[in-house]
LOVO-969548 format. One record per atom (N, C-alpha, C): atom name; x, y, z; residue in one letter; residue number from 0. Coordinates in steps of 0.1 Angstrom, whole numbers, plus 5000, padded with zeros to 4 digits. Layout:
BEGIN
atomo = CA	X = X	Y = Y	Z = Z	residuo = a	num = NUM
...
This chain:
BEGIN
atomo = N	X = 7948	Y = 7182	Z = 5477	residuo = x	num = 0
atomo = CA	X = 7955	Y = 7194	Z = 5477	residuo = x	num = 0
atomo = C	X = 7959	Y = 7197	Z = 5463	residuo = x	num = 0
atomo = N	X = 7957	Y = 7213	Z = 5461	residuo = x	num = 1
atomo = CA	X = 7964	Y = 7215	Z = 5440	residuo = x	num = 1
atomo = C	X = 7976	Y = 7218	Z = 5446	residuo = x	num = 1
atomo = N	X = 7989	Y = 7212	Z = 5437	residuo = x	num = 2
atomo = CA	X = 7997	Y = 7217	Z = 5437	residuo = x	num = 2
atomo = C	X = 8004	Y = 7224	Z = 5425	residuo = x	num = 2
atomo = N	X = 7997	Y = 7234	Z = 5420	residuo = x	num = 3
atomo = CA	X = 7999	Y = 7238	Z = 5408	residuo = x	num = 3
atomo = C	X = 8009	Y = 7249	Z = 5409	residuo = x	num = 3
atomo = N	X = 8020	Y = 7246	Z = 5409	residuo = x	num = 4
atomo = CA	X = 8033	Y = 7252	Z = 5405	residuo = x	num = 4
atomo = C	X = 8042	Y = 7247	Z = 5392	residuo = x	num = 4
atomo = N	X = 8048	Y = 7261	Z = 5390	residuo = x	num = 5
atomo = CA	X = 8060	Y = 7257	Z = 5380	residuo = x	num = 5
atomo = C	X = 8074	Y = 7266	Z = 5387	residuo = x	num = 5
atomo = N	X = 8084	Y = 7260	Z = 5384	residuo = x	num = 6
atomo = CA	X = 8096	Y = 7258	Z = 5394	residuo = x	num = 6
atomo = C	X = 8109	Y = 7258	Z = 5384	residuo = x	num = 6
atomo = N	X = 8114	Y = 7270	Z = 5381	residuo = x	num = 7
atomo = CA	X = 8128	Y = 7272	Z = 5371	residuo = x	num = 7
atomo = C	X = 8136	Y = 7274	Z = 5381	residuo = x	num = 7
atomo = N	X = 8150	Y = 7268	Z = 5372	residuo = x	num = 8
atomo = CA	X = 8163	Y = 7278	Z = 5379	residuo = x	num = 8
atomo = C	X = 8167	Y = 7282	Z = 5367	residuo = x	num = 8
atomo = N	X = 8169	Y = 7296	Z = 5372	residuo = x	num = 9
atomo = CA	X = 8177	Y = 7308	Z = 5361	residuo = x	num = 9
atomo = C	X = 8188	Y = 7312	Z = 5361	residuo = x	num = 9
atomo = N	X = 8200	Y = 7308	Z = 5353	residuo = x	num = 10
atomo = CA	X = 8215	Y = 7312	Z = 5355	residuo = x	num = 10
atomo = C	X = 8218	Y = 7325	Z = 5347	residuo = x	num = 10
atomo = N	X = 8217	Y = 7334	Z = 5356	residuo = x	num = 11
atomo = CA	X = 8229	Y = 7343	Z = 5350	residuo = x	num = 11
atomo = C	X = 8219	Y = 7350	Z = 5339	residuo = x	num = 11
atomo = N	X = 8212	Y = 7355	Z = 5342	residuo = x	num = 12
atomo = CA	X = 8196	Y = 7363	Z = 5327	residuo = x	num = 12
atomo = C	X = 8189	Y = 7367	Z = 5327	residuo = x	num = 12
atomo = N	X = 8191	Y = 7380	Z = 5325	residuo = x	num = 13
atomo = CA	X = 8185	Y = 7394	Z = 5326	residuo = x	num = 13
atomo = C	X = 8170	Y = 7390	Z = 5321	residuo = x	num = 13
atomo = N	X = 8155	Y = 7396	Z = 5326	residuo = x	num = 14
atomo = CA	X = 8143	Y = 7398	Z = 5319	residuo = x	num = 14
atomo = C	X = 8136	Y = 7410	Z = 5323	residuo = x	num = 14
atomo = N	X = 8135	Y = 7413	Z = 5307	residuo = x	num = 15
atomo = CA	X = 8126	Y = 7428	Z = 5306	residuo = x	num = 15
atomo = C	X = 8111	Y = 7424	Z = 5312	residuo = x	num = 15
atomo = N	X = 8107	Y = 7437	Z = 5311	residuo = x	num = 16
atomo = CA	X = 8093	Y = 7439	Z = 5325	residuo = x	num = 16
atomo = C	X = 8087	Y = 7429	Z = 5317	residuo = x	num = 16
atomo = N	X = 8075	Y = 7421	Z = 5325	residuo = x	num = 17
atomo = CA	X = 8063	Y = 7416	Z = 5320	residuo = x	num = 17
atomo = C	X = 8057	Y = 7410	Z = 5333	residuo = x	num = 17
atomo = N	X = 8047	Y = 7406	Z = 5331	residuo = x	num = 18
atomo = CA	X = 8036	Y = 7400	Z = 5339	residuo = x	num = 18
atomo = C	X = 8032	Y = 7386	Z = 5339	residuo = x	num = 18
atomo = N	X = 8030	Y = 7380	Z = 5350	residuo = x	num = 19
atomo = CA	X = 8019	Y = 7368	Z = 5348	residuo = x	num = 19
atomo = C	X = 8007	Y = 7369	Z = 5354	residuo = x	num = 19
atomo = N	X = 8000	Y = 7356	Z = 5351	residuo = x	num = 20
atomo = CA	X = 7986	Y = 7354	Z = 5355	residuo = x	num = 20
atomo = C	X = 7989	Y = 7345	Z = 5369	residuo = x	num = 20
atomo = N	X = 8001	Y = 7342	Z = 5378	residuo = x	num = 21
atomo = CA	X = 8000	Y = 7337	Z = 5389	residuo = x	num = 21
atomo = C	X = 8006	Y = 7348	Z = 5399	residuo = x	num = 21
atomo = N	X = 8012	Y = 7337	Z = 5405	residuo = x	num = 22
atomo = CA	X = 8015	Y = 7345	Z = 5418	residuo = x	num = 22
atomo = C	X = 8036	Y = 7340	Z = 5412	residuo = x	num = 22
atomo = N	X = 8043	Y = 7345	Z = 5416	residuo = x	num = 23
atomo = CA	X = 8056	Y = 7343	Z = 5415	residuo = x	num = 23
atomo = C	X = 8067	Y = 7348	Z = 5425	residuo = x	num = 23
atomo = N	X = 8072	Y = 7333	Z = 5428	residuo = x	num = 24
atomo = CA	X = 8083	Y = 7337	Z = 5442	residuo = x	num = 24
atomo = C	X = 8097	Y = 7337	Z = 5433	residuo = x	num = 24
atomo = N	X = 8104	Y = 7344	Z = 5436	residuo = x	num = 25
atomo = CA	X = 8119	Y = 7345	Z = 5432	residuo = x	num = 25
atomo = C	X = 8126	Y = 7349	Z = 5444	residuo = x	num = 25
atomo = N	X = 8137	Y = 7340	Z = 5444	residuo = x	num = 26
atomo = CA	X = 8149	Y = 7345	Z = 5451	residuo = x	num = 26
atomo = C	X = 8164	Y = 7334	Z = 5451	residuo = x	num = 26
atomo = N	X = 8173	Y = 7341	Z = 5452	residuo = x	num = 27
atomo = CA	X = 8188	Y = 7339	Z = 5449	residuo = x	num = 27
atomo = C	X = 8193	Y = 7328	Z = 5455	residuo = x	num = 27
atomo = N	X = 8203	Y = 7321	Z = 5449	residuo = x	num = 28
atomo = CA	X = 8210	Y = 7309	Z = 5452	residuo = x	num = 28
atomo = C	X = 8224	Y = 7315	Z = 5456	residuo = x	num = 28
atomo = N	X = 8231	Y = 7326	Z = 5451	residuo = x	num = 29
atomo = CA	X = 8242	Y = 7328	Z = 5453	residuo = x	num = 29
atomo = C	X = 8240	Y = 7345	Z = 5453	residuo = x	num = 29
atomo = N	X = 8244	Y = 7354	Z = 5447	residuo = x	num = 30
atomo = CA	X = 8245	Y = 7367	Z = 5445	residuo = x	num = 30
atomo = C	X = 8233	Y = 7378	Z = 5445	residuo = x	num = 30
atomo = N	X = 8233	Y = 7387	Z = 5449	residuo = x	num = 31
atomo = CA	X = 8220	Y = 7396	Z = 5454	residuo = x	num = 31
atomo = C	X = 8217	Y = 7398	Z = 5441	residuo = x	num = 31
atomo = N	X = 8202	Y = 7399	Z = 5435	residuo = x	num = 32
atomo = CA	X = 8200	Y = 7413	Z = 5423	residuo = x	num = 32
atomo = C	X = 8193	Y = 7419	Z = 5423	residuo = x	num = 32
atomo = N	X = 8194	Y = 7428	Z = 5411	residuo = x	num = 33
atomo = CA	X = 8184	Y = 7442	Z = 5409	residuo = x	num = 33
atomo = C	X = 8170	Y = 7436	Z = 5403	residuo = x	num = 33
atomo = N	X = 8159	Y = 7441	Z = 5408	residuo = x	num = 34
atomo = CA	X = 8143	Y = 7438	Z = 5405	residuo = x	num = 34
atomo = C	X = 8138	Y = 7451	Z = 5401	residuo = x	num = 34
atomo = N	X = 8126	Y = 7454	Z = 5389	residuo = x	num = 35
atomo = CA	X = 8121	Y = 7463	Z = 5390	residuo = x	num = 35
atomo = C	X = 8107	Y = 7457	Z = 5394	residuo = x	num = 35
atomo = N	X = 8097	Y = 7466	Z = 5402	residuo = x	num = 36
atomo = CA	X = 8087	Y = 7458	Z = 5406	residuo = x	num = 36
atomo = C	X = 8071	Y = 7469	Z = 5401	residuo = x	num = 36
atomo = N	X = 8063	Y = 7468	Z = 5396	residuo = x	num = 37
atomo = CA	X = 8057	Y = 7477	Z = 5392	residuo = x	num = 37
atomo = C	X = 8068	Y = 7494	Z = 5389	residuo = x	num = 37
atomo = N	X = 8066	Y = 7506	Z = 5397	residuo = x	num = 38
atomo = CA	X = 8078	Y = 7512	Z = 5392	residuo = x	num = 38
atomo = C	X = 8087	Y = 7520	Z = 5400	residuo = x	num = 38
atomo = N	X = 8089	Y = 7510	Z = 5408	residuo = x	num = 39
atomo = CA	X = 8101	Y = 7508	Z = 5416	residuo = x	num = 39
atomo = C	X = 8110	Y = 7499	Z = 5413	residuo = x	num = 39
atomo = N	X = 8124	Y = 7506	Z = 5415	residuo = x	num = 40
atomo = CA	X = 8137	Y = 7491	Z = 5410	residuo = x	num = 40
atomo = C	X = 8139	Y = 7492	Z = 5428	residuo = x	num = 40
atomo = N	X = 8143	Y = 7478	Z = 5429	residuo = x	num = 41
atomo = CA	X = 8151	Y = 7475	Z = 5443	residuo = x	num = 41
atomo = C	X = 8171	Y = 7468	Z = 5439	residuo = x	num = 41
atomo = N	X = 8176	Y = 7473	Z = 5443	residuo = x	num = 42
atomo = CA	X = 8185	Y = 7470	Z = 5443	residuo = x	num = 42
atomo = C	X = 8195	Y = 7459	Z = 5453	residuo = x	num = 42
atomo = N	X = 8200	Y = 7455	Z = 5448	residuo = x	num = 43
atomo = CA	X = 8209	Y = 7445	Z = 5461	residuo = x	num = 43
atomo = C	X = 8198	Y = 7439	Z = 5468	residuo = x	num = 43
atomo = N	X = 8188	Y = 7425	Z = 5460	residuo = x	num = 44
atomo = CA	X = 8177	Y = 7421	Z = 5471	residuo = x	num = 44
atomo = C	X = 8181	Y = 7410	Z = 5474	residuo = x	num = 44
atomo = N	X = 8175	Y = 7401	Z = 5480	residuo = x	num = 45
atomo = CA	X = 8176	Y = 7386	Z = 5484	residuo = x	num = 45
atomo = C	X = 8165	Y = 7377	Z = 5471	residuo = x	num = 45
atomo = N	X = 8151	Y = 7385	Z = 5474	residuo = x	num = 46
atomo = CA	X = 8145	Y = 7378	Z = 5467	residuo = x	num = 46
atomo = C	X = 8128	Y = 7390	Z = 5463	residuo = x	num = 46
atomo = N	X = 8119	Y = 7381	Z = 5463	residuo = x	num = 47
atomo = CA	X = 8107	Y = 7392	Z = 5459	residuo = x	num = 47
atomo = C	X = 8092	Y = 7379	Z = 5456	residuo = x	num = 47
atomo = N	X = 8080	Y = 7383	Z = 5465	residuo = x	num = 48
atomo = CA	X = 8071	Y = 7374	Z = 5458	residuo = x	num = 48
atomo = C	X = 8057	Y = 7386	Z = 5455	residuo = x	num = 48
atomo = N	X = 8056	Y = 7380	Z = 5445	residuo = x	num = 49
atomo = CA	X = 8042	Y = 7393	Z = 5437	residuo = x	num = 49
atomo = C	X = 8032	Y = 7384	Z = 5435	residuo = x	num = 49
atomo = N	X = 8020	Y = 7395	Z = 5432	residuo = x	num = 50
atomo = CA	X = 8007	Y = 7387	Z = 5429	residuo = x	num = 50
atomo = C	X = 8006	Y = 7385	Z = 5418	residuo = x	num = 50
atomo = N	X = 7996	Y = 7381	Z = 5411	residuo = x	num = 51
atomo = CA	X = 7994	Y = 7383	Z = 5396	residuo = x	num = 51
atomo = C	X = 7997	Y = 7391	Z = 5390	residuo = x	num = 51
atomo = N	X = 7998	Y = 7397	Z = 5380	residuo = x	num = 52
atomo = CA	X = 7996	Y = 7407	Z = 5370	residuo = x	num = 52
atomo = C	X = 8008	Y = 7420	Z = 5375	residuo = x	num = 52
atomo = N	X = 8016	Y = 7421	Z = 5381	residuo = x	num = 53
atomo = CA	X = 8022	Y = 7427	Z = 5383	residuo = x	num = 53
atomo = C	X = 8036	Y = 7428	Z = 5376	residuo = x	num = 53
atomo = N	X = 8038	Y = 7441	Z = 5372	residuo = x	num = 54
atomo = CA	X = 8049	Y = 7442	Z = 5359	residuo = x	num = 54
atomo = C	X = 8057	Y = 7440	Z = 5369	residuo = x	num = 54
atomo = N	X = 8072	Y = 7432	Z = 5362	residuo = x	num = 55
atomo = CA	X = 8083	Y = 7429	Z = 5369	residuo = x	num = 55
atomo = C	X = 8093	Y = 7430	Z = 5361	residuo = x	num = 55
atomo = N	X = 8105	Y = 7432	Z = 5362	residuo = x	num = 56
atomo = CA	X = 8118	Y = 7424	Z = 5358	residuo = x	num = 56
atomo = C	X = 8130	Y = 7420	Z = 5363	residuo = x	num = 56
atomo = N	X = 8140	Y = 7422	Z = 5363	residuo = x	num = 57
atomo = CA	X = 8150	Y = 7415	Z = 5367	residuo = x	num = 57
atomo = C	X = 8163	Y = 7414	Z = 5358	residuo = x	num = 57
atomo = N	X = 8176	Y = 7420	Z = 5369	residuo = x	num = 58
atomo = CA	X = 8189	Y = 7420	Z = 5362	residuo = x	num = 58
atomo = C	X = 8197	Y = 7411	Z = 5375	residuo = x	num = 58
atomo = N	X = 8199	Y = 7404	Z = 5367	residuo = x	num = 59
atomo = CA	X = 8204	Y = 7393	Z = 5373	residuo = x	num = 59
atomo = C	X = 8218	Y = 7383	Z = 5369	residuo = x	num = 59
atomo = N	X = 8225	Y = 7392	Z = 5357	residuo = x	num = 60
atomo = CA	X = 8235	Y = 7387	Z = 5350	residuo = x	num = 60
atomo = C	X = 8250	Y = 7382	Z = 5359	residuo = x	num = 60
atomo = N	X = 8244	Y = 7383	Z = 5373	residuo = x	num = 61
atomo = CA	X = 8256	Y = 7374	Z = 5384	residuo = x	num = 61
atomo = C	X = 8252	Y = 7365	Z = 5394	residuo = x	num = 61
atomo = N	X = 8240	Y = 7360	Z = 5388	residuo = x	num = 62
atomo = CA	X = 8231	Y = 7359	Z = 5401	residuo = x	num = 62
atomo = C	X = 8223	Y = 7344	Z = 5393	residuo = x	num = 62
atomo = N	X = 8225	Y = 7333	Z = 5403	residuo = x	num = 63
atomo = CA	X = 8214	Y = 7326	Z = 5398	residuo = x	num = 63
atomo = C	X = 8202	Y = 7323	Z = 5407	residuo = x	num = 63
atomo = N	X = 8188	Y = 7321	Z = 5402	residuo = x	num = 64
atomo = CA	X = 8174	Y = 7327	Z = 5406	residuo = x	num = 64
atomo = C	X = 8167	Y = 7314	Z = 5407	residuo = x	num = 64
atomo = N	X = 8159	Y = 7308	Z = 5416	residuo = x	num = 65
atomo = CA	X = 8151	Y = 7300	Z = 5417	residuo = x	num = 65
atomo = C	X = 8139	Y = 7305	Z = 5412	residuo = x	num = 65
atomo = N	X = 8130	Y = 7306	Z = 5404	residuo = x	num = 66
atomo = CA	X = 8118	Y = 7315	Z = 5403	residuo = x	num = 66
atomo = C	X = 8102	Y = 7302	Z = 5401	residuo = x	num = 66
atomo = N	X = 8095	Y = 7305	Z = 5409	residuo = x	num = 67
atomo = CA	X = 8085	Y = 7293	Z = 5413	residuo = x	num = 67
atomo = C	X = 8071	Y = 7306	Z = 5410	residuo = x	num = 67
atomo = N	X = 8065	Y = 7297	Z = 5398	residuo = x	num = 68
atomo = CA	X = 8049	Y = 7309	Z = 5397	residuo = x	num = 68
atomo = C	X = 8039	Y = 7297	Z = 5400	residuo = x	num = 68
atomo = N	X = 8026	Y = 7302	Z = 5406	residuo = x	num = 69
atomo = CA	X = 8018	Y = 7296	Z = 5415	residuo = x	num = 69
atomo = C	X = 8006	Y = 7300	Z = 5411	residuo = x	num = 69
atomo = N	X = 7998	Y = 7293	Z = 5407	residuo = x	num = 70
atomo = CA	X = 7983	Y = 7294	Z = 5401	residuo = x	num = 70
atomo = C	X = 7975	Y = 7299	Z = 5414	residuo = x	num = 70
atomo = N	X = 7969	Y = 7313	Z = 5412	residuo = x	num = 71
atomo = CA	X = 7961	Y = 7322	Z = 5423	residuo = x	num = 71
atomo = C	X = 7950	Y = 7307	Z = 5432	residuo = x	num = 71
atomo = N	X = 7944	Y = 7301	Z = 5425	residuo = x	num = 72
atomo = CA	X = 7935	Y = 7291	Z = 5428	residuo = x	num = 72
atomo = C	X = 7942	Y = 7277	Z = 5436	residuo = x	num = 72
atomo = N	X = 7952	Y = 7280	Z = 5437	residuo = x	num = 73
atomo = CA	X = 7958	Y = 7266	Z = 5443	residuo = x	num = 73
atomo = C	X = 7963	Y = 7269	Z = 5456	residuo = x	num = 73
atomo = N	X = 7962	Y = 7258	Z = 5468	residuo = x	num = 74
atomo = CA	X = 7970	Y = 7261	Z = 5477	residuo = x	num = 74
atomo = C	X = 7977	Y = 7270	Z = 5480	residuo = x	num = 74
atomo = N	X = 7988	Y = 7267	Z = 5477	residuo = x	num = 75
atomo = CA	X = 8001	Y = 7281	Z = 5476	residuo = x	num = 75
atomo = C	X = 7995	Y = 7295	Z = 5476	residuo = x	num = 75
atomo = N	X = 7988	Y = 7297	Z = 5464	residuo = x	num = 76
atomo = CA	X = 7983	Y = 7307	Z = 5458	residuo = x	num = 76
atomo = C	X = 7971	Y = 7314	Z = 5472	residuo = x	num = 76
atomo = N	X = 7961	Y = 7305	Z = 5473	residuo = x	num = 77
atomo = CA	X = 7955	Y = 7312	Z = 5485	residuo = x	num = 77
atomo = C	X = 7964	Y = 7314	Z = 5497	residuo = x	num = 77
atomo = N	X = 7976	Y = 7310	Z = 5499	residuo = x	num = 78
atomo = CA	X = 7983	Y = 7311	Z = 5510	residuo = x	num = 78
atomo = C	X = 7989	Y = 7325	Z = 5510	residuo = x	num = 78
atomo = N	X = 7995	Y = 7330	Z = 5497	residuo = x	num = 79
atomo = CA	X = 7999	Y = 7339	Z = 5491	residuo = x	num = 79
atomo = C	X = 7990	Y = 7350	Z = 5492	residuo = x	num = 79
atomo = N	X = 7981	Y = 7350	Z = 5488	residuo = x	num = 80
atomo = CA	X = 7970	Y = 7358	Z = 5487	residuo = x	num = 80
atomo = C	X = 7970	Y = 7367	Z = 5502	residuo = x	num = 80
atomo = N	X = 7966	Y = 7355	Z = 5516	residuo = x	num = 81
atomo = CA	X = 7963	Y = 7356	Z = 5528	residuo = x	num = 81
atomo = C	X = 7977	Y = 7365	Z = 5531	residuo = x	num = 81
atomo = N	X = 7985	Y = 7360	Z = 5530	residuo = x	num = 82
atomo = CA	X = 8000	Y = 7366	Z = 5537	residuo = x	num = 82
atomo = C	X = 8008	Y = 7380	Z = 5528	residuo = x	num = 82
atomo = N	X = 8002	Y = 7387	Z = 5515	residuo = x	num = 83
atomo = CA	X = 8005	Y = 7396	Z = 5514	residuo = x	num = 83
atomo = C	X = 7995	Y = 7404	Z = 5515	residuo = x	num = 83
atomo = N	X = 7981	Y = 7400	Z = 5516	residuo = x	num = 84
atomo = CA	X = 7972	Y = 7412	Z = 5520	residuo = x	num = 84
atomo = C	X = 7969	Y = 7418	Z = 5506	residuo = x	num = 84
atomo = N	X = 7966	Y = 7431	Z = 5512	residuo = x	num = 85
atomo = CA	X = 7968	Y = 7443	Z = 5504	residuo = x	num = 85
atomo = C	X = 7977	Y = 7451	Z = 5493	residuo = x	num = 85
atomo = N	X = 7993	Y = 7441	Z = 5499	residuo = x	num = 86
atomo = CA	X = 8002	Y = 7446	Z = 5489	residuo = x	num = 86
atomo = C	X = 8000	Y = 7431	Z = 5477	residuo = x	num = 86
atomo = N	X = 8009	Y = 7446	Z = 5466	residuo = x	num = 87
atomo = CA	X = 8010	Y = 7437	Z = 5454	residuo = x	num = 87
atomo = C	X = 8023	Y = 7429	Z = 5455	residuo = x	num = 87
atomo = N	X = 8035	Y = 7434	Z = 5461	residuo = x	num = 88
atomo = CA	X = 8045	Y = 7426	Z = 5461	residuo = x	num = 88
atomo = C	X = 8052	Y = 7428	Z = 5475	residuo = x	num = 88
atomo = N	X = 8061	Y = 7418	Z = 5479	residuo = x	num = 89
atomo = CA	X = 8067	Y = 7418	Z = 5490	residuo = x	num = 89
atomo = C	X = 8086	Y = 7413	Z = 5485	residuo = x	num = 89
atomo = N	X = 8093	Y = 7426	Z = 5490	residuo = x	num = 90
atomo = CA	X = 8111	Y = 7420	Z = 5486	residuo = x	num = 90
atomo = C	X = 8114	Y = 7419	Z = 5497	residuo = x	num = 90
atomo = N	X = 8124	Y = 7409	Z = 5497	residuo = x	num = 91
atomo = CA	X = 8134	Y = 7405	Z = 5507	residuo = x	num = 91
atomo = C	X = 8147	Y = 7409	Z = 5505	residuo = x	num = 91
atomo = N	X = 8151	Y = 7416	Z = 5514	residuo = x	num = 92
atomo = CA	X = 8170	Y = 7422	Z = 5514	residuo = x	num = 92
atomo = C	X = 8178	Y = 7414	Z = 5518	residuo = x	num = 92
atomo = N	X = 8173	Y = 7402	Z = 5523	residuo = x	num = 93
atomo = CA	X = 8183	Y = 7392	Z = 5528	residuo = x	num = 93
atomo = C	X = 8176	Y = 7377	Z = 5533	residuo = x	num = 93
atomo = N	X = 8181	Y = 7366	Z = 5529	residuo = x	num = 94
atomo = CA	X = 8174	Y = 7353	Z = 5539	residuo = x	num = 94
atomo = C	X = 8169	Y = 7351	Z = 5548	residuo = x	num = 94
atomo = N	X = 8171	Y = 7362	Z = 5558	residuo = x	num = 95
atomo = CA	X = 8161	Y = 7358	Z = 5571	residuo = x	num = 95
atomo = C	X = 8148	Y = 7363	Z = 5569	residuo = x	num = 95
atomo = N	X = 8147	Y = 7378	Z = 5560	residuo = x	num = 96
atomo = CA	X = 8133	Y = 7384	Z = 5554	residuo = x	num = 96
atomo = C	X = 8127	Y = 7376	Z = 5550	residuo = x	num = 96
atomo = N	X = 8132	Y = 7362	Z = 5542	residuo = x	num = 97
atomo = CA	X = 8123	Y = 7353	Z = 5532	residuo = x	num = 97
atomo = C	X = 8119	Y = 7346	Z = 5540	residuo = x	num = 97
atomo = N	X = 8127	Y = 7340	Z = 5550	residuo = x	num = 98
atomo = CA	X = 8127	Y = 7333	Z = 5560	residuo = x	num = 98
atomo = C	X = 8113	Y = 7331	Z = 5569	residuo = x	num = 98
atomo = N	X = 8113	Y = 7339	Z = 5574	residuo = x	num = 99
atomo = CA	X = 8104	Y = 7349	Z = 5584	residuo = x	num = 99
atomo = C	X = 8090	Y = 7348	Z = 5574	residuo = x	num = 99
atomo = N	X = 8089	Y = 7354	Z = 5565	residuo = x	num = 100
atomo = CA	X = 8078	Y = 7356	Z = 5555	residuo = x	num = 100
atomo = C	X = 8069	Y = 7344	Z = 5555	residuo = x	num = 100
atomo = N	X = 8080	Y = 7333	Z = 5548	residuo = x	num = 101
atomo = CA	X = 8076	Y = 7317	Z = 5551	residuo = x	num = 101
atomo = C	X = 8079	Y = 7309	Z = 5561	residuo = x	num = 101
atomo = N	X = 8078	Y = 7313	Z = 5571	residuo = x	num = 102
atomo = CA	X = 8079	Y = 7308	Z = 5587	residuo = x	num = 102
atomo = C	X = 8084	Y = 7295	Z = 5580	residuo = x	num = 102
atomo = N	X = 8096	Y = 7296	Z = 5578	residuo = x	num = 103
atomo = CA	X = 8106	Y = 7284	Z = 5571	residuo = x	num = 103
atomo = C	X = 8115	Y = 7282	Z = 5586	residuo = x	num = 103
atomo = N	X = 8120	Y = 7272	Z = 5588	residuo = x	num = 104
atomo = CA	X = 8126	Y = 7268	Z = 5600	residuo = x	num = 104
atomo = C	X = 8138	Y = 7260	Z = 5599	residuo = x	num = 104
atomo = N	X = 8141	Y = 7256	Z = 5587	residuo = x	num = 105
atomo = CA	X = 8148	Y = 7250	Z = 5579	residuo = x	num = 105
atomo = C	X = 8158	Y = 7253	Z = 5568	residuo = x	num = 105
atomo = N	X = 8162	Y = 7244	Z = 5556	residuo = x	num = 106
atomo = CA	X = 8167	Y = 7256	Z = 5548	residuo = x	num = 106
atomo = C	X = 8160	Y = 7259	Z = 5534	residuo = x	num = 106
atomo = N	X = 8162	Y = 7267	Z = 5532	residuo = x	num = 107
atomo = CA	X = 8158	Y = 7277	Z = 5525	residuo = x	num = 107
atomo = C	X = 8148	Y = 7272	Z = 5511	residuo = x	num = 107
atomo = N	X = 8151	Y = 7257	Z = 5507	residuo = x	num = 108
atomo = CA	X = 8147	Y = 7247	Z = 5497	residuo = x	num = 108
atomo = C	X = 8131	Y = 7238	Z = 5505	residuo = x	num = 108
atomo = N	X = 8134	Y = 7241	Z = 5514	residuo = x	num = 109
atomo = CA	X = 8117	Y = 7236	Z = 5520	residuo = x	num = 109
atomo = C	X = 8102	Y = 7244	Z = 5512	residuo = x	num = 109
atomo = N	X = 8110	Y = 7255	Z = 5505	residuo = x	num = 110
atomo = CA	X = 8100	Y = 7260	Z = 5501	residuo = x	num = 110
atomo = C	X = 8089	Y = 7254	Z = 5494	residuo = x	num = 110
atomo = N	X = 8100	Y = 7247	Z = 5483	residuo = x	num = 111
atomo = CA	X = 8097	Y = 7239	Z = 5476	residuo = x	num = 111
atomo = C	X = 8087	Y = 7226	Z = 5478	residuo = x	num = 111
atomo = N	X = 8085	Y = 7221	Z = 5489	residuo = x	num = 112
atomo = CA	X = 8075	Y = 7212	Z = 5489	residuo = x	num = 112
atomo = C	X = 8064	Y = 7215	Z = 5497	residuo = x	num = 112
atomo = N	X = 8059	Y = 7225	Z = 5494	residuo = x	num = 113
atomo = CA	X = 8048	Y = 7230	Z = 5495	residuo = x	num = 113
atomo = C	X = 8038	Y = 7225	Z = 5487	residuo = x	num = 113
């Protein structure tokens, strides 16, 4: 199995728009934030997972951010692929949305050993 991820925590730090070449899950450890996602901003979210190349940013100066990007060709990434379809991005307004998304059963850090 590839397990080709990379896996930050982000305290408290704003980032202007940009893009990656993976796939990238974000979502909150403690406080809601603001996302812009292509060009839409979402306000007050839980969290957000996008495909590749999709402009993003993030204000998050109260908020700290688990943020995991996921090589399109690996596990994850085809998993990713399957489960948002057609969209480019999927936000969550709250824990149970993320929840649900990743038929997580558990808490919220299982994500992680994927």
């Amino acid at each position: 199995m590839n397990r080709l991820t990379l896996t930050l925590k982000a305290y408290k730090s704003n980032v202007e728009i940009h893009r990656h070449s993976a796939y990238q899950i974000v979502f909150t450890e403690d406080n809601l934030f603001h996302s812009h996602l292509e060009n839409d901003k979402h306000q007050n979210i839980f969290g957000f997972v996008i495909k590749p190349q999709v402009a993003h940013a993030c204000e998050c100066s109260n908020s700290t951010l688990f943020v995991m990007n996921i090589e399109p060709y690996s596990f994850l990434g085809k998993y990713l692929s399957q489960e948002l379809g057609d969209l480019n991005s999927k936000v969550f307004m709250d824990y149970l949305e993320f929840k649900e998304f990743f038929n997580l059963k558990g808490k919220i850090l299982l994500i992680l050993t994927f």
